[in-house]
VEXTI-173986 format. One line per 4 residues: number of its first residue (from 1); their letters; for each residue z, x, y of C-alpha. Coordinates in Angstrom, 2 decimals, always signed. Each point is the difference from the previous one (the first is absolute). Layout:
// residues N
NUM> a> Z,X,Y | ...
This chain:
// residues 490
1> xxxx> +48.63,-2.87,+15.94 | -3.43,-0.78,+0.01 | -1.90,-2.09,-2.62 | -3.40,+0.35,-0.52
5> xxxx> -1.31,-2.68,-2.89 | -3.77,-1.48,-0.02 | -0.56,-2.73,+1.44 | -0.74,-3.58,-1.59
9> xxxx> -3.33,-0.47,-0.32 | -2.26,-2.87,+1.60 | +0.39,-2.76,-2.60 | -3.92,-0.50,+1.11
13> xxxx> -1.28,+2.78,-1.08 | -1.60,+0.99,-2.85 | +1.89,+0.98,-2.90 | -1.73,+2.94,-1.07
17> xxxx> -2.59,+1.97,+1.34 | -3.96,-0.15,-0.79 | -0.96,+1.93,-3.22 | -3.10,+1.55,-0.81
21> xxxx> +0.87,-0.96,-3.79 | +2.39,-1.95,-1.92 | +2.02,+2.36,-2.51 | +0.45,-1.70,-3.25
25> xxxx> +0.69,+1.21,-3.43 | -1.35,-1.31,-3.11 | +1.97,-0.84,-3.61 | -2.69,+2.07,-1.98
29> xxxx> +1.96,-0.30,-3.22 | -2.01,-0.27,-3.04 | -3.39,-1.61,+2.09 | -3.05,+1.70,-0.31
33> xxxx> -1.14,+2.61,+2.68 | -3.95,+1.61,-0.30 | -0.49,+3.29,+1.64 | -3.78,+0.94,+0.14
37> xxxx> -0.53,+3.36,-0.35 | +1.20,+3.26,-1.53 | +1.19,+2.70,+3.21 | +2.41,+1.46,+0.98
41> xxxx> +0.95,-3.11,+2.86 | -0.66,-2.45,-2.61 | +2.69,+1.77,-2.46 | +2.82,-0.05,+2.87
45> xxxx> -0.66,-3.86,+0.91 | +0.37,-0.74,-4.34 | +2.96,+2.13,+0.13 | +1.58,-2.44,+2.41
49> xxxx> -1.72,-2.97,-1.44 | +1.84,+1.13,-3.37 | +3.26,+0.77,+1.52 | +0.31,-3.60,+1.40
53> xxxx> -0.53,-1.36,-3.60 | -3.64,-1.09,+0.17 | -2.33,+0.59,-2.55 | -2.64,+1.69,+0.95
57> xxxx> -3.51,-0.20,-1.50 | -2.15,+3.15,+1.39 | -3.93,-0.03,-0.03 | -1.38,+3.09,+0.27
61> xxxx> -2.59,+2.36,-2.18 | +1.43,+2.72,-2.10 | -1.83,+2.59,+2.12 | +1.79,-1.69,+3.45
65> xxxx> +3.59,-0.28,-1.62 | +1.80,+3.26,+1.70 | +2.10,+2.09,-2.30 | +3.70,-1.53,+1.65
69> xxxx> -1.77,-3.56,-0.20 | -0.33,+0.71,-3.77 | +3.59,+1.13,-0.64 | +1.59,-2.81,+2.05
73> xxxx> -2.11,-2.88,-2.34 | +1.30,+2.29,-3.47 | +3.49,+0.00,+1.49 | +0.11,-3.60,+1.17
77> xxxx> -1.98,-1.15,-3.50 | -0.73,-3.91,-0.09 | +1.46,-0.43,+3.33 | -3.16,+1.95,+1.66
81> xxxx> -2.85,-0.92,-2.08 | -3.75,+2.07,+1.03 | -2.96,-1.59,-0.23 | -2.77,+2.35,-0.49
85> xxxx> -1.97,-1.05,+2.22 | -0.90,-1.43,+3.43 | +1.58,-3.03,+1.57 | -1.98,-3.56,+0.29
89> xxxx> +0.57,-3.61,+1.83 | +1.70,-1.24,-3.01 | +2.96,+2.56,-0.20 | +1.71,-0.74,+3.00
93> xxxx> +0.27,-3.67,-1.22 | +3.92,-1.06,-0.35 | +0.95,+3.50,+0.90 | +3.18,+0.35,+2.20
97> xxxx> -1.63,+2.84,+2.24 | -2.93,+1.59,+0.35 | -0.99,+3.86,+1.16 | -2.75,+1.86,+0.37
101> xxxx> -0.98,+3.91,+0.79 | -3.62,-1.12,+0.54 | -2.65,+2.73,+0.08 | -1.96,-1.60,+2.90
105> xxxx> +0.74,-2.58,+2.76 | -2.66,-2.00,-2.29 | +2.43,+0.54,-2.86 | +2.78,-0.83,+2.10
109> xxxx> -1.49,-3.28,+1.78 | -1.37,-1.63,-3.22 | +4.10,+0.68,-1.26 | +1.29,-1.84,+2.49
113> xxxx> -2.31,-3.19,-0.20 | +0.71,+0.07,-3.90 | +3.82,+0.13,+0.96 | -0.31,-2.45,+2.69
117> xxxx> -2.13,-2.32,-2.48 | +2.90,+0.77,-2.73 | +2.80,-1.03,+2.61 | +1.54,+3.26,-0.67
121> xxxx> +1.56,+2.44,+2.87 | -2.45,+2.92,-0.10 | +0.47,+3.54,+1.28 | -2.75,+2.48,+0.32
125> xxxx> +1.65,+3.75,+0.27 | -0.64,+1.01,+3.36 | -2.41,-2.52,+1.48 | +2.23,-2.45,+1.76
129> xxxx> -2.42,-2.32,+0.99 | -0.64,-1.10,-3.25 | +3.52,-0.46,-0.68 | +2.12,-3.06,-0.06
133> xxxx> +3.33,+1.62,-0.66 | +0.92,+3.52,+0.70 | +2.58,+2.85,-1.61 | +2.46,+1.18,+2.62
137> xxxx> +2.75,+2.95,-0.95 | +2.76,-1.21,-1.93 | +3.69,+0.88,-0.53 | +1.29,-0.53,-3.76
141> xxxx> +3.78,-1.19,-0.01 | -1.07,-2.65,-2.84 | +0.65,-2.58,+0.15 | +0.36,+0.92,+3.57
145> xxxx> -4.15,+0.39,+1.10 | -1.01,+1.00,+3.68 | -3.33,-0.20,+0.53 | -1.34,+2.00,+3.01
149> xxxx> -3.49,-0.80,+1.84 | -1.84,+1.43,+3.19 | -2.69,-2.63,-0.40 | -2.60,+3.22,-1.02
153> xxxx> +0.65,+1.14,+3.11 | +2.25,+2.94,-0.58 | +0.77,+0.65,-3.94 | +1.82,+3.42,+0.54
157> xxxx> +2.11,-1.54,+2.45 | +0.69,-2.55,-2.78 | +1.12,+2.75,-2.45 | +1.73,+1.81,+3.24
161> xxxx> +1.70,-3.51,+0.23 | +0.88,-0.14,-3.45 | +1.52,+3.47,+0.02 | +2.58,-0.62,+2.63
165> xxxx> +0.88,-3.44,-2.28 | +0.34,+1.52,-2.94 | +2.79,+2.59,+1.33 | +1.86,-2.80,+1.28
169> xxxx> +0.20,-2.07,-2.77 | +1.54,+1.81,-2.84 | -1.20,-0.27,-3.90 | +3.50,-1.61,-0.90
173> xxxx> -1.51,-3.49,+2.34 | -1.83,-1.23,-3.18 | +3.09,+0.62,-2.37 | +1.79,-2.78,+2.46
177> xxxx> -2.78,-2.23,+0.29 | -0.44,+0.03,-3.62 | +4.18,-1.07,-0.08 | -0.72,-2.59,+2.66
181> xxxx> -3.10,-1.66,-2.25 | +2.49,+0.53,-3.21 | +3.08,-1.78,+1.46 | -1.73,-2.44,+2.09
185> xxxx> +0.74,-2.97,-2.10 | +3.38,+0.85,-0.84 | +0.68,+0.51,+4.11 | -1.18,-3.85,+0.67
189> xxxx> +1.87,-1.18,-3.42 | +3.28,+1.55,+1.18 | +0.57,-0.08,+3.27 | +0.13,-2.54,+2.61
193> xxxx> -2.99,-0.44,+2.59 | +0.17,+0.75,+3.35 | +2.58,+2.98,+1.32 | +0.60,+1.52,-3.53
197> xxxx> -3.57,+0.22,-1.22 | -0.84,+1.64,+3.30 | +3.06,+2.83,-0.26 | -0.89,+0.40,-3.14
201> xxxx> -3.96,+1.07,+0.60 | +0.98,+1.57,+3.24 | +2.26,+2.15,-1.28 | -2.91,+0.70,-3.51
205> xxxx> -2.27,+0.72,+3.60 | +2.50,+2.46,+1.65 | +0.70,+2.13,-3.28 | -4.06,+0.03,-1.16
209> xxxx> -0.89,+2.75,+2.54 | +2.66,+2.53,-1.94 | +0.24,+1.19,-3.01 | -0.40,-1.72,-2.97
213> xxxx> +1.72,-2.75,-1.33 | +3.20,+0.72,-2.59 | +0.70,-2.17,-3.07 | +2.71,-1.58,+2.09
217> xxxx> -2.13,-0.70,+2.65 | -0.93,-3.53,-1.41 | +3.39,-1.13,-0.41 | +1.63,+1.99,+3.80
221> xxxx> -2.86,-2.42,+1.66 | +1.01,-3.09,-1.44 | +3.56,+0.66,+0.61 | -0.21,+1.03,+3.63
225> xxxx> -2.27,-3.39,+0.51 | +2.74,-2.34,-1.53 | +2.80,+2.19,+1.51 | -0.85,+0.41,+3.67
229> xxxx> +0.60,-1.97,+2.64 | -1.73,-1.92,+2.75 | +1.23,+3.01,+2.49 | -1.15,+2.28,-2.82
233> xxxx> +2.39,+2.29,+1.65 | +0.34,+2.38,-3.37 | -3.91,+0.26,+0.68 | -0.13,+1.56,+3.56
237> xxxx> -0.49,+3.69,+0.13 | -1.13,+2.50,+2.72 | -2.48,+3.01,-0.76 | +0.04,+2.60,+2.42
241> xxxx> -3.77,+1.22,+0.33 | -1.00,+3.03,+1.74 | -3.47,-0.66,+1.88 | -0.86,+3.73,+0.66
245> xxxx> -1.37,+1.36,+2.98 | -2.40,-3.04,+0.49 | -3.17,+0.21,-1.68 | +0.16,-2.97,-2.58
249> xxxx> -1.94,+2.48,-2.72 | +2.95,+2.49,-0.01 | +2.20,-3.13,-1.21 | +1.03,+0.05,-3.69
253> xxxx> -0.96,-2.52,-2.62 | +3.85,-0.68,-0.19 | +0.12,-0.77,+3.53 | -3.07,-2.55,+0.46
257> xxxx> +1.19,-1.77,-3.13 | +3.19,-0.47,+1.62 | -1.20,-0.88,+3.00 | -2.50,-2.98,-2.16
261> xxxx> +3.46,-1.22,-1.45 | +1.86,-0.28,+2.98 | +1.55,-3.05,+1.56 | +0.55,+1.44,+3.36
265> xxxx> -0.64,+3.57,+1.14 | +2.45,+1.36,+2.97 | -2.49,+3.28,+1.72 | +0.84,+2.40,+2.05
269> xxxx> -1.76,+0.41,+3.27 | -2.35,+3.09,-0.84 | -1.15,-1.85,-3.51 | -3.99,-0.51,+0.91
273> xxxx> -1.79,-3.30,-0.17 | -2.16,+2.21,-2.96 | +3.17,-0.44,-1.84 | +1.15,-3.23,+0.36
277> xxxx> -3.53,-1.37,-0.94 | +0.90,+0.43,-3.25 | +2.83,-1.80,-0.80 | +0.13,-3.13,-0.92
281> xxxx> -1.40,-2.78,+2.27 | +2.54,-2.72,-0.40 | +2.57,+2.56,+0.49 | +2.49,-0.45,+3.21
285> xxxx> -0.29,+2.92,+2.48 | +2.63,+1.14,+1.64 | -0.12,+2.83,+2.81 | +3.25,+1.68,+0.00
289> xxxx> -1.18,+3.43,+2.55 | +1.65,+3.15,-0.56 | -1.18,+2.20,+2.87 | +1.65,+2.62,+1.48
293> xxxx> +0.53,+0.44,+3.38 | -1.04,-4.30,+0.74 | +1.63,-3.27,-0.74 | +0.74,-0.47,-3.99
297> xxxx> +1.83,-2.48,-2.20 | +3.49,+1.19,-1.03 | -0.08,+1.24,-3.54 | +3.31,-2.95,-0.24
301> xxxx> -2.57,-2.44,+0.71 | -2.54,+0.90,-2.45 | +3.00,+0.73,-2.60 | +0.56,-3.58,+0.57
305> xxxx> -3.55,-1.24,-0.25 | -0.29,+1.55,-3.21 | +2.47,-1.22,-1.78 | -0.19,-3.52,+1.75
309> xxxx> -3.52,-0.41,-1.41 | +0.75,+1.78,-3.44 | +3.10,-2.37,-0.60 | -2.63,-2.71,+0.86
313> xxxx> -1.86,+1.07,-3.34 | -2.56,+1.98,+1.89 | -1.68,+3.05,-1.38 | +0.47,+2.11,+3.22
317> xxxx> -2.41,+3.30,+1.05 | +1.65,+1.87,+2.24 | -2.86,+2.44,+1.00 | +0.46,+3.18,+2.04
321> xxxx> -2.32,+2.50,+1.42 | +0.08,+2.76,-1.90 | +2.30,+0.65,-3.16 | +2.88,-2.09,+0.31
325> xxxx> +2.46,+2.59,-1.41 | -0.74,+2.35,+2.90 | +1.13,-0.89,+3.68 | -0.20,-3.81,-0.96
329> xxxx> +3.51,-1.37,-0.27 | -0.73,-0.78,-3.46 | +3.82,+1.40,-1.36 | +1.49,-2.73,+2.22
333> xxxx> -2.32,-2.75,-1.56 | +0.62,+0.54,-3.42 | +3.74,+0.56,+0.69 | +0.25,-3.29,+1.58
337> xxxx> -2.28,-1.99,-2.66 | +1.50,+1.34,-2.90 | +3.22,-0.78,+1.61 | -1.30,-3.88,+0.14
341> xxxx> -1.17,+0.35,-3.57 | -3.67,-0.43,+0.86 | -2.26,+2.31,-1.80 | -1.83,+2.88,+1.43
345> xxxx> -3.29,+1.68,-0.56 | -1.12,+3.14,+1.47 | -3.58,+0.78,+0.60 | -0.82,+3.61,+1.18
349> xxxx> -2.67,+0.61,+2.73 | -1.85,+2.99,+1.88 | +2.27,+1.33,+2.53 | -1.34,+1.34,+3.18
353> xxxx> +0.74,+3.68,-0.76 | -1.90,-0.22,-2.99 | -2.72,-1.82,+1.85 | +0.19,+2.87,+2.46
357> xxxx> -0.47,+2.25,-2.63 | -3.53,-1.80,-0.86 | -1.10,-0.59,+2.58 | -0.12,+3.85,+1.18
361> xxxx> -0.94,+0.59,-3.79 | +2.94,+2.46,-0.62 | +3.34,+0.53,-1.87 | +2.97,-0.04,+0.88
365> xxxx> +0.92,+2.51,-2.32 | -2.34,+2.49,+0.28 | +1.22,+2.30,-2.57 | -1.11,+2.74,+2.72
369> xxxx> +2.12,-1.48,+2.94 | +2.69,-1.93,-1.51 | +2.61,-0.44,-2.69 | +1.07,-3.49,+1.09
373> xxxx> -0.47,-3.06,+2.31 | +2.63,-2.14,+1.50 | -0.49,-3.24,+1.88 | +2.20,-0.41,+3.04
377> xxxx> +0.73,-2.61,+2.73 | -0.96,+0.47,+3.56 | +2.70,-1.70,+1.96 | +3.77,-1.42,-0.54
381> xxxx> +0.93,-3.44,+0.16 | +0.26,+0.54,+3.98 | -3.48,+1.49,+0.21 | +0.61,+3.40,+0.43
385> xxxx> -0.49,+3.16,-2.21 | +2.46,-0.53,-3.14 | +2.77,+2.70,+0.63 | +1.47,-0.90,-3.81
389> xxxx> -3.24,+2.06,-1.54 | +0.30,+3.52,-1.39 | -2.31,+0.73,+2.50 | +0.30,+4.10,-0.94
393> xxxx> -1.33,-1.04,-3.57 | -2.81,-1.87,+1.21 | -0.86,+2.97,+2.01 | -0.50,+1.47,-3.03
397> xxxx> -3.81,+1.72,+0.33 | -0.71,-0.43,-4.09 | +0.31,-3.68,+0.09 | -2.26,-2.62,+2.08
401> xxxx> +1.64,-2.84,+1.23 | -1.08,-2.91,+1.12 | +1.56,-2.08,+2.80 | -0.42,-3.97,+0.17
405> xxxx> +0.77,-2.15,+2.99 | +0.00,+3.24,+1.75 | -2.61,+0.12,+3.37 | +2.34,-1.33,+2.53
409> xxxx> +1.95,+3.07,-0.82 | -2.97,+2.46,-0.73 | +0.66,+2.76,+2.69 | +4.00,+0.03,-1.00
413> xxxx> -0.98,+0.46,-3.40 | -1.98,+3.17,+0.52 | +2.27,+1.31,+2.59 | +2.97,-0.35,-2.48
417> xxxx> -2.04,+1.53,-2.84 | -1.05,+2.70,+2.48 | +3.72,+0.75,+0.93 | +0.92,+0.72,-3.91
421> xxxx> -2.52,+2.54,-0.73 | -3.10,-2.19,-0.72 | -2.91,+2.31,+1.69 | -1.80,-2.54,+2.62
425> xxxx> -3.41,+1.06,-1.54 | +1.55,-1.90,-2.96 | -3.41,-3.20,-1.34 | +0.96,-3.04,+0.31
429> xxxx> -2.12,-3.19,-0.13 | +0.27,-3.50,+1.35 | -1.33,-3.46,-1.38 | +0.09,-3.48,+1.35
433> xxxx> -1.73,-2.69,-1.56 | -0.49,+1.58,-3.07 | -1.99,-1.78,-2.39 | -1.56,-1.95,+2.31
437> xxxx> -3.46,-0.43,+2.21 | +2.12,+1.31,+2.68 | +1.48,+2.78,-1.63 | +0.54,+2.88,+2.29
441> xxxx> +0.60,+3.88,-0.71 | +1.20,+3.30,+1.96 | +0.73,+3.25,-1.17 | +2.15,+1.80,+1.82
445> xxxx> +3.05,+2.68,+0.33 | +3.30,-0.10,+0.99 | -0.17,+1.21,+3.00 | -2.78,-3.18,+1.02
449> xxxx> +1.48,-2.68,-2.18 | +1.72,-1.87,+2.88 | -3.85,+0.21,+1.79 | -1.82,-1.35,-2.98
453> xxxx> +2.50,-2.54,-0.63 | -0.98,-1.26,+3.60 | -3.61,+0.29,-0.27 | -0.26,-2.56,-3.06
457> xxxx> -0.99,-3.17,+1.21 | +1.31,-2.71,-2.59 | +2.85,-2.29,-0.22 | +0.33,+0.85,-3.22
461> xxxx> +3.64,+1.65,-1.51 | -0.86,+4.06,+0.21 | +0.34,+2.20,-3.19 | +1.32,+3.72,+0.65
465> xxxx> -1.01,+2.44,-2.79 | +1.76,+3.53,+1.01 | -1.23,+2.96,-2.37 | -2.00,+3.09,-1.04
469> xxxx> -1.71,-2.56,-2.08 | -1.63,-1.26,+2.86 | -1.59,+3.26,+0.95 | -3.52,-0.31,-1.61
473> xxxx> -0.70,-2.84,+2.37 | +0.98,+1.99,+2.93 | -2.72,+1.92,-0.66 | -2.47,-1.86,+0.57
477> xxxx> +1.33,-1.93,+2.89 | -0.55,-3.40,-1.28 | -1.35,-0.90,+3.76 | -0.68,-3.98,-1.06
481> xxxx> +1.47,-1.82,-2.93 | -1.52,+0.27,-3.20 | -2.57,-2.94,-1.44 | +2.24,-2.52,-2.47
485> xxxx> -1.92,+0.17,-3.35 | -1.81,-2.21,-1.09 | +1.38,-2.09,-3.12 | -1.71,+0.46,-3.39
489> xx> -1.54,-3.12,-1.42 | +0.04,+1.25,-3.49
């Protein structure tokens, strides 16, 4: 087997990049904030002046003060107190923070000398250079706060930014941070330093990117902390994670939080660098190929990988191309796991006739063209065409069917489809790298499959899809494959 890890880095180096800022985050809790104007802009910045605790004194005139600015001060009563009336030098004395939606650069510059004067951190909406701290996007999991900042360069790639964070860190990640801050003292009363104290927040860390904590929760942390030991054998489990077809988008939440948890993470040969980007960095990585037709591990050896490292305590990702469940070998995993008493997750992915499916923008199931779809193997255990298929089913014209691992044996295929009645004008479409930059397409018919198969140049496993589904890409030839869309940023 081959193990690919990172290597150490130069102990010379520097630790951490150059930044263009330094993110901090300021206790605002009961200190005194002024805001300096009565928009729209200068409403939002309050709003999250006043949801960080400050109080916030607003100068504005009654004519500036918008309609929402005046409803957030009644609703917020003496913590947001308005001034009627423009702001001077003297305000911004003693005041936590400082911002201003100035009407003019004049406005804006003589702000920001007052503020400077004041030795208060000053922000002028929109006019960075008269700034000395700036609002990036932020990600509420209080008391869990990411901040997010493009240095002004980019905001809507901030909030893009923010999006993707926010679906992978669910709303029940403040519930457990809140139980961390609660139990905190009782955590360094009761149990010993060292080994148990970490178990016991590792395990708090594992469980926070679930669901949300139980009323037991408190007292099933503590006990597993005191209980397990320095092998933290009971510990180890082993999630099997299907990576899809390749792109790292099409991954579910479930599966990149899994893959952030993870010890070590055993992949499969066609998993793409996309994907493994994602998991965890201090994560072991273990290449374990499973390639038809070329040199592979034996499935004994990773059987006995896994449950090695998972009787070693580890939190093991087995991660597959595809959905584990179909063509993976996942039924002898779990049977030999569960066997061992070591716990087993299942995490669904994308499988590749699905992902054929999309990426010709079609169904399966066509209610026009067919009543069901079946997915099939391509070749036996000795490489060949599988002679223990009901082969007369799958000829079956009102279903599609989609072959995997099947292009070595792509002209045998058709031929014994042909020689049951399947008419060799029958569609049928091929995909290999599906998913992915390289992602190639034919449509063809029976009669041709064999050709096509031939004519794709990819090293990539090929995808047979045999069907009257098929036929509205026939149509139109589909001479060169189709563009990969573009991902949505919002």
């Amino acid at each position: 087997m081959r193990n690919i890890s990172r290597q150490p880095s130069d102990q010379d180096a520097a630790r951490i990049r150059p930044l263009t800022v330094l993110p901090v985050f300021l206790d605002l809790a009961g200190k005194r904030a002024v805001v300096a104007g009565g928009s729209a802009a200068a409403c939002w910045k309050a709003e999250l002046l006043l949801s960080a605790g400050a109080k916030v004194f607003v100068h504005a005139s009654d004519e500036d003060l918008c309609e929402d600015f005046a409803k957030l001060i009644e609703r917020h009563g003496p913590a947001a107190l308005h001034h009627g009336r423009s702001w001077d030098r003297t305000d911004l004395a003693g005041a936590a923070v400082a911002i201003c939606d100035a009407r003019d650069e004049q406005e804006a510059a003589a702000f920001a000398a007052a503020a400077a004067a004041a030795g208060v951190p000053c922000n002028v909406i929109d006019q960075s250079a008269f700034c000395s701290f700036q609002f990036g996007a932020i990600v509420n999991r209080s008391p869990v706060v990411i901040g997010i900042s493009t240095t002004g360069a980019a905001p809507i790639l901030g909030q893009a930014i923010r999006r993707r964070i926010e679906t992978l860190l669910m709303p029940p990640l403040a519930e457990w941070a809140a139980l961390a801050a609660r139990i905190r003292g009782r955590v360094a009363a009761t149990l010993n330093p060292g080994a148990e104290r970490r178990r016991f927040w590792e395990r708090l860390a594992e469980r926070a990117f679930g669901d949300a904590p139980g009323p037991q929760v408190e007292q099933e942390l503590f006990e597993e902390a005191r209980t397990v030991g320095a092998s933290r054998a009971s510990a180890g489990r082993v999630t099997l994670v299907g990576a899809g077809p390749g792109e790292a988008e099409l991954l579910t939440l479930k599966a990149v939080r899994a893959l952030q948890s993870a010890d070590v993470i055993l992949f499969d040969d066609l998993v793409s660098d996309e994907v493994l980007e994602l998991a965890r960095r201090e994560a072991k990585r273990i290449q374990v190929g499973k390639r038809g037709g070329r040199p592979s591990c034996r499935q004994e050896d990773i059987n006995a990988l896994m449950l090695t490292l998972a009787k070693a305590g580890r939190h093991v990702v087995r991660l597959k191309s595809g959905d584990p469940m179909i063509f993976g070998r996942a039924g002898e995993e779990i049977a030999m796991l569960e066997a061992a008493g070591i716990p087993v997750a299942i995490v669904p992915g994308i499988s590749a006739g699905v992902a054929l499916a999309s990426a010709l923008r079609m169904s399966l199931t066509h209610r026009d063209h067919a009543k069901s779809v079946r997915f099939v193997t391509g070749h036996s255990r000795n490489g060949g065409l599988p002679e223990d298929l009901d082969w007369r089913s799958i000829a079956d014209p009102s279903a599609t069917t989609i072959f995997y691992m099947g292009g070595r044996n792509a002209g045998q295929i058709a031929d014994r489809l042909i020689s049951l009645g399947v008419p060799a004008s029958m569609p049928v479409a091929v995909g290999a790298g599906l998913g992915r930059r390289e992602q190639q397409l034919r449509i063809a018919d029976l009669a041709t499959l064999g050709e096509a198969v031939n004519q794709m140049n990819s090293d990539q496993p090929i995808v047979i899809g045999v069907g009257r589904a098929f036929a509205q890409h026939r149509a139109t030839g589909l001479e060169r494959d189709p563009p990969l869309p573009v991902a949505a940023t919002g």
